[in-house]
C-alpha positions as CSV (number, residue, x, y, z in Angstrom):
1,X,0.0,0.0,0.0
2,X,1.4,3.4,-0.9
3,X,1.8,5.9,1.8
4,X,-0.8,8.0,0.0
5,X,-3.1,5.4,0.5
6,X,-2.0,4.9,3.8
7,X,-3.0,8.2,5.0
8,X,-6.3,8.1,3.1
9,X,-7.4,5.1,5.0
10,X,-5.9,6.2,8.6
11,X,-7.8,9.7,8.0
12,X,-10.9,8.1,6.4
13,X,-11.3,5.9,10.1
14,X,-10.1,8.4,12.5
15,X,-12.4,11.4,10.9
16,X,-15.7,9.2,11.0
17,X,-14.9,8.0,14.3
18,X,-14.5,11.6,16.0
19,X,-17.8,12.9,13.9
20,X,-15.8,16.2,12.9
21,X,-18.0,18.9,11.2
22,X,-17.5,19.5,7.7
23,X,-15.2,22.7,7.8
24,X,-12.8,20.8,10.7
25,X,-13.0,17.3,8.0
26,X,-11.5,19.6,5.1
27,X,-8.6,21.4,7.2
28,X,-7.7,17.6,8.1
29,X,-8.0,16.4,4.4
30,X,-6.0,19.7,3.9
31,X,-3.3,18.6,6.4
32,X,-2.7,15.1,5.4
33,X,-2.6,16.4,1.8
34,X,0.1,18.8,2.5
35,X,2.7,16.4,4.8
36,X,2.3,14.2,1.8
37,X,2.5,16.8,-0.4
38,X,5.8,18.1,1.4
39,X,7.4,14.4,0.5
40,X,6.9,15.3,-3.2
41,X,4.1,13.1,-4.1
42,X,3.1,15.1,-7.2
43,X,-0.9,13.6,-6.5
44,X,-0.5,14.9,-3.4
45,X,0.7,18.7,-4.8
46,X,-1.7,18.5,-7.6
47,X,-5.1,17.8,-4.6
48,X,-3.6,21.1,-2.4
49,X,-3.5,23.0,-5.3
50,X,-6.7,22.6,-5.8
51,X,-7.1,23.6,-1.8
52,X,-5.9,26.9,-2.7
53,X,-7.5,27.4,-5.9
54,X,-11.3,26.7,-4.5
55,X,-10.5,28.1,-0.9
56,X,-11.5,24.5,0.7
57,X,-9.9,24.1,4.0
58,X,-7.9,27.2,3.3
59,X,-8.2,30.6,2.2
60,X,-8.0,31.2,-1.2
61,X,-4.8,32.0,-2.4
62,X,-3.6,31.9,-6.0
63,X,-0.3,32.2,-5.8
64,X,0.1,28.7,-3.2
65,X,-2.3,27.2,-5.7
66,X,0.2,27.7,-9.3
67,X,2.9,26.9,-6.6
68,X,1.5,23.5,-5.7
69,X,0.6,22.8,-9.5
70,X,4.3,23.5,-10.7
71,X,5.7,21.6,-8.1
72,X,3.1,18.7,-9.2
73,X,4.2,19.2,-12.7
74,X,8.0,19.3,-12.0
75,X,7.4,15.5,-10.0
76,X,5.6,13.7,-12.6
């Protein structure tokens, strides 16, 4: 299983056990996308750009979102 995965399933399990509200389940998605992100998974870059872009999580900020995407780029 890739670590990817790995912290897809660990977050899927601990989120619906702790019943977290919407806004506090995307600033976790947000954080397990950016310490994978950080390890230069280019999926990983490619979902917190999208973060940025839409303002899910995170405020909307342009410049971390073509950030994220070039880095994303750069990996794959």
């Amino acid at each position: 299983m890739s670590f990817l995965a790995d912290l897809r399933a660990w977050q899927f399990a601990g989120l619906v056990m702790q019943g977290l509200s919407q806004p506090d389940l995307e600033l976790s998605q947000y954080a397990c996308r950016k310490a994978a992100a950080e390890q230069n998974y280019a999926l990983a870059q490619y979902n917190l750009r999208a973060f940025y872009a839409s303002g899910r999580g995170v405020a909307t900020d342009e410049g971390e979102a073509i950030k994220w995407y070039l880095k994303a780029d750069a990996v794959a």
